[in-house]
C-alpha positions in Angstrom: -15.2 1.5 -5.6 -14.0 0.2 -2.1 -15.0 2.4 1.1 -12.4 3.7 3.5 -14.0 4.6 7.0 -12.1 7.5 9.3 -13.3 7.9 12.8 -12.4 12.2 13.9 -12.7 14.2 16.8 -16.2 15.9 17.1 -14.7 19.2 16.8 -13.4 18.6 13.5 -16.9 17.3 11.9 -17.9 20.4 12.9 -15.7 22.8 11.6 -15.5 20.3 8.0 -19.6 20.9 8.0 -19.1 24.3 8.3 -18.4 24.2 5.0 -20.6 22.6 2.8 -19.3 24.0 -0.5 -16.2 21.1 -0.2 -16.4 17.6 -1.1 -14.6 16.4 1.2 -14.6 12.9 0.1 -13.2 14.0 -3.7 -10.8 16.5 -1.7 -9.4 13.3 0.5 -9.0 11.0 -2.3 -7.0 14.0 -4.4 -4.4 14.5 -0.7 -4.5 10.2 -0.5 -3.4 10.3 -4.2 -0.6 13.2 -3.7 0.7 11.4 -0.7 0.4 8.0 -2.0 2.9 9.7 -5.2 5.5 11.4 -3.0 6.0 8.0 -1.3 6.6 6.3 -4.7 9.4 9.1 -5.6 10.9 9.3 -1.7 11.1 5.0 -2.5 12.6 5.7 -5.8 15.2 8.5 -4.6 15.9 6.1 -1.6 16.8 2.7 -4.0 19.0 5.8 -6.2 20.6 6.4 -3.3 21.7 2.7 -2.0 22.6 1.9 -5.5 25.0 5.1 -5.4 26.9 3.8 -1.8 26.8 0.4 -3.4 29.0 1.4 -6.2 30.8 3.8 -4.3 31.8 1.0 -2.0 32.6 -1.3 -4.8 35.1 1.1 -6.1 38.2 0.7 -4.9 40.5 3.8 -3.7 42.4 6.2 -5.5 45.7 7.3 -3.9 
């Protein structure tokens, strides 16, 4: 599995070991994996969305 480095401020490292009972590395990859999914939908809404004013600019007028 691939390794992905963060640099943080000092305060936070200590505040995150302040808690031991976390694993933070599983908690990160869980919020990477919810993030990564909202982008696919917000990409999937936003093609919807140009097909939509595609068609509704192909169609002509109604008087």
């Amino acid at each position: 599995m691939p390794t992905f480095t963060v640099s943080i401020p000092t305060d936070l490292k200590e505040k995150i070991d302040r808690h031991p009972e976390i694993n933070w590395p599983e908690y990160l990859k869980q919020k990477f994996g919810v993030r990564i999914n909202e982008l696919k939908k917000f990409k999937k809404s936003r093609r919807n969305l140009n097909a939509v004013q595609l068609r509704l600019a192909a169609k002509p007028l109604r008087k």
